[in-house]
C-alpha positions in Angstrom: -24.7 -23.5 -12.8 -22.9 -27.1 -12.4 -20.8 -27.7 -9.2 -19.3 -30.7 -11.4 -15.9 -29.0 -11.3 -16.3 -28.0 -6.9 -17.5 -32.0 -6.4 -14.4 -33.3 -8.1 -11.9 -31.3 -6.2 -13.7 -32.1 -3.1 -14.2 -30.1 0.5 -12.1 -27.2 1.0 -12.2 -25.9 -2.7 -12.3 -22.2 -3.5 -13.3 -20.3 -7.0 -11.5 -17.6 -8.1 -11.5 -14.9 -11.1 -10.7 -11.2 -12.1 -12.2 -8.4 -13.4 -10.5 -5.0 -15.1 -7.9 -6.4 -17.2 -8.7 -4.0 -20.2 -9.3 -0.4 -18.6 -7.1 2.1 -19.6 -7.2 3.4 -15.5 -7.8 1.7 -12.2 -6.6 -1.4 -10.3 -7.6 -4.9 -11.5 -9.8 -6.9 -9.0 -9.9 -10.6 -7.9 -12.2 -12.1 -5.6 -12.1 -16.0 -4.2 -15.1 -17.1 -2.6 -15.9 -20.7 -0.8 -18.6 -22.5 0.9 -18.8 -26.2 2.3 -20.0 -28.0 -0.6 -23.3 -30.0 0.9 -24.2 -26.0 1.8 -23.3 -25.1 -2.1 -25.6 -27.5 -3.0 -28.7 -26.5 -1.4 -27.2 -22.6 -2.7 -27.4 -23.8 -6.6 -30.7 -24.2 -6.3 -31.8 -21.7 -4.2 -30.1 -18.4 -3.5 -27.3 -18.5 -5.8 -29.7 -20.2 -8.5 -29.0 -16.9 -10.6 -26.0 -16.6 -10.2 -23.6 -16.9 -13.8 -20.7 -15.6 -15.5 -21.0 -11.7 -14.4 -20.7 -10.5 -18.4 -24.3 -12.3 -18.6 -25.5 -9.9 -16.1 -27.1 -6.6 -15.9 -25.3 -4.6 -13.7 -28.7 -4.5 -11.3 -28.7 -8.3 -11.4 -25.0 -8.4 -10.3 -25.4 -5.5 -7.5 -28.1 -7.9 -6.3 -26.2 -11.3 -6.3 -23.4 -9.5 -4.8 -25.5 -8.7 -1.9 -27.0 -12.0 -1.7 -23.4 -13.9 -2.4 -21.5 -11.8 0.5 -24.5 -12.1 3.0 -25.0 -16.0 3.1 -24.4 -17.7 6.0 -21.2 -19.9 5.7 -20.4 -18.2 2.6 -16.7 -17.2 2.9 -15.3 -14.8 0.4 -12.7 -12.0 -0.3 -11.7 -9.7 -2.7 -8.5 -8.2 -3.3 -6.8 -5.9 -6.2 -3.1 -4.6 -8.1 -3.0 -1.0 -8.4 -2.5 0.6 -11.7 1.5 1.2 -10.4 2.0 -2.2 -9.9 0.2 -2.8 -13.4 3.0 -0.7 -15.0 5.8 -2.2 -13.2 4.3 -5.9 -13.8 2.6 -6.1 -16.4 -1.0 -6.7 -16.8 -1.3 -10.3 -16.6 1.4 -10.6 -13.4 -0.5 -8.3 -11.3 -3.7 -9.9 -12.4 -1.8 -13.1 -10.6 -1.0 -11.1 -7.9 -4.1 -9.7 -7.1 -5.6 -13.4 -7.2 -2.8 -15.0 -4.7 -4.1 -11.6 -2.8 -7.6 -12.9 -2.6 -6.5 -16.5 -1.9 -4.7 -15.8 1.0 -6.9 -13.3 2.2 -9.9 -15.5 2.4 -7.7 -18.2 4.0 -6.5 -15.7 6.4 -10.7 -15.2 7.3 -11.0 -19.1 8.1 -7.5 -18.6 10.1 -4.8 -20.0 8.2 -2.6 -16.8 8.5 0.2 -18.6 6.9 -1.6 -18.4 3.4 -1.9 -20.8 0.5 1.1 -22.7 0.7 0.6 -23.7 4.3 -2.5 -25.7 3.9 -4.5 -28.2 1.4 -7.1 -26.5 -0.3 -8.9 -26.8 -3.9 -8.4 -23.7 -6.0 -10.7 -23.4 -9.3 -9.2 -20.4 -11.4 -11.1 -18.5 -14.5 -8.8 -18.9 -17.4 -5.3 -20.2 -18.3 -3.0 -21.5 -15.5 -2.1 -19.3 -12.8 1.5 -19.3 -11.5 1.2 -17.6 -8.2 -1.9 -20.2 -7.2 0.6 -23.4 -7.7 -2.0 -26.9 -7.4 -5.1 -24.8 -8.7 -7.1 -25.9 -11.6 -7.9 -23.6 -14.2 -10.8 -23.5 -16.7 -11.5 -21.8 -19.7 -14.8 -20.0 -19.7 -14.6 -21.1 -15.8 -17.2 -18.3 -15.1 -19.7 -20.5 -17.4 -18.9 -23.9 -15.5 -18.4 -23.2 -11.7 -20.2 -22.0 -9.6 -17.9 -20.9 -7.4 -16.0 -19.3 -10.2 -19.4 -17.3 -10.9 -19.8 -16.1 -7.8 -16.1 -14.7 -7.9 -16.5 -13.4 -10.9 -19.9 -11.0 -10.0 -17.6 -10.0 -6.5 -14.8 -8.6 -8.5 -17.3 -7.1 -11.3 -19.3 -5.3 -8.7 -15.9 -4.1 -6.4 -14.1 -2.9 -9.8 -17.1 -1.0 -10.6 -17.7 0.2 -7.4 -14.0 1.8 -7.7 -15.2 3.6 -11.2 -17.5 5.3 -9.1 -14.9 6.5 -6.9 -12.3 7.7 -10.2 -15.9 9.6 -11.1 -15.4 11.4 -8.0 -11.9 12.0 -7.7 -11.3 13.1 -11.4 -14.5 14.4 -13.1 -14.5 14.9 -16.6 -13.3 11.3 -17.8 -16.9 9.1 -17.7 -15.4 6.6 -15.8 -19.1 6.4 -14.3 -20.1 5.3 -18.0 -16.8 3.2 -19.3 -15.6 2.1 -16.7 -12.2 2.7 -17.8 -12.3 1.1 -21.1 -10.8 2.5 -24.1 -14.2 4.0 -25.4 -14.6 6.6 -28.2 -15.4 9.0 -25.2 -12.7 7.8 -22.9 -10.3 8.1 -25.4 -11.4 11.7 -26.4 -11.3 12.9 -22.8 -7.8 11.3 -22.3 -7.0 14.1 -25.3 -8.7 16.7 -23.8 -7.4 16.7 -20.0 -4.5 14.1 -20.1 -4.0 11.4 -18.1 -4.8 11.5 -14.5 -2.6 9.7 -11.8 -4.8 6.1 -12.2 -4.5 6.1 -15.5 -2.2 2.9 -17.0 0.7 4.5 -18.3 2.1 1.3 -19.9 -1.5 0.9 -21.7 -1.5 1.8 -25.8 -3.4 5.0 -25.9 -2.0 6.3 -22.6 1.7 5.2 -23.8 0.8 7.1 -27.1 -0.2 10.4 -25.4 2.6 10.4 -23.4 5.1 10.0 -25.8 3.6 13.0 -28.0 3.9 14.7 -24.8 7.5 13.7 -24.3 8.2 14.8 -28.1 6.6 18.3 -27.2 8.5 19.1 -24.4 11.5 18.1 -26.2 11.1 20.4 -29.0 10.2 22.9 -26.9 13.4 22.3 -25.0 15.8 22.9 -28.3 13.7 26.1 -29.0 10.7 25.1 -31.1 7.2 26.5 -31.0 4.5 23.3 -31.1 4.5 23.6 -34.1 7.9 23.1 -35.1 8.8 27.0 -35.3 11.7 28.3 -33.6 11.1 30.0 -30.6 11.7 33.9 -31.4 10.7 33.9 -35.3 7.1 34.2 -36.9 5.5 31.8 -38.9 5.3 34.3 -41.4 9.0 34.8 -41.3 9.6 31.4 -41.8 6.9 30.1 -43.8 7.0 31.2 -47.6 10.5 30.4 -47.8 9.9 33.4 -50.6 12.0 37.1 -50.2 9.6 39.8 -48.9 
């Protein structure tokens, strides 16, 4: 992994990326991550000599560099998310901005500058199309392939995101988010049917908007007297159904 994209900015720079855009329930994560670049140097080809984009990872190989990435010494990093509420109110690419001026100025806030990004000159690589909320950064298309701080980001947000699938496992059984992850599986989709959504789910997503709005429809008909399936309330289908005389 090249540091070409670090060297240019020069000492402070900072990766970012995100992770979770697609799930049909959770938050979506960010993570920034920095480290003196004469010490990311020696890193690249050393500790971090694994590390790449996290989608070329196993998810044992990114538990590991996780681990490795958050325990180095000088290594500064944080990680940060939007909720699903704020998903629904924003929209899926703003809060993915939010969450990533979230992680900026929370790892500034770790080397002391409370007052954030805009109060002090520091290199920001971004994964992806610009950013709005991160004004001055640089962003890079397949960023995840080309820096290595953008790497590293991109296995912290991976592993925290999935971390927090663990925790929907807990909380609401029944949905595999131990196995999807929140994506809009076969399975995930099917269980969505089955139990409705549960309070993390995406409401603005496709096939969470969809079920709702059959929901919506059934209570409506229900409220002007109609059985489910479009039978007044009171009458059999037999009564109703031959349209023939008994």
């Amino acid at each position: 992994m090249t540091l070409e994209h670090e060297t240019a900015l020069g000492d402070p720079v900072m990766g970012i990326d995100e992770a979770g855009r697609g799930p049909l329930a959770g938050g979506v994560y960010a993570a920034a991550v920095f480290c003196p670049l004469a010490l990311a140097r020696r890193l690249a080809e050393g500790e971090w000599r694994a590390v790449n984009d996290s989608k070329k990872l196993s998810p044992a190989k990114r538990d590991a560099l996780a681990a490795v990435i958050k325990s180095t010494e000088g290594c500064v990093w944080a990680i940060a998310s939007a909720d699903n509420r704020e998903i629904d109110k924003l929209n899926i690419l703003r809060a993915t901005h939010l969450a990533m001026r979230r992680a900026a100025d929370s790892l500034l806030a770790k080397l002391g500058e409370a007052g954030g990004l805009g109060s002090v000159r520091f290199g920001v690589l971004v994964d992806g199309l610009p950013v709005p909320t991160l004004p001055g950064s640089v962003n890079l298309v397949k960023g995840d392939s080309k820096s290595l701080f953008i790497a590293a980001a991109s296995i912290l947000a991976k592993t925290a995101r999935d971390e927090d699938c663990l925790r929907l496992e807990r909380e609401y059984p029944g949905y595999g988010f131990a196995v999807h992850k929140g994506y809009p599986t076969k399975d995930h989709v099917a269980a969505l049917e089955r139990l409705g959504p549960c309070p993390e789910h995406r409401r603005s997503f496709g096939p969470v908007a969809r079920l709702l709005r059959a929901d919506d429809d059934l209570y409506a008909r229900l409220a002007h007297g109609e059985q489910a399936g479009g039978v007044p309330v009171g009458e059999s289908e037999a009564s109703v159904g031959s349209g023939e005389p008994d």
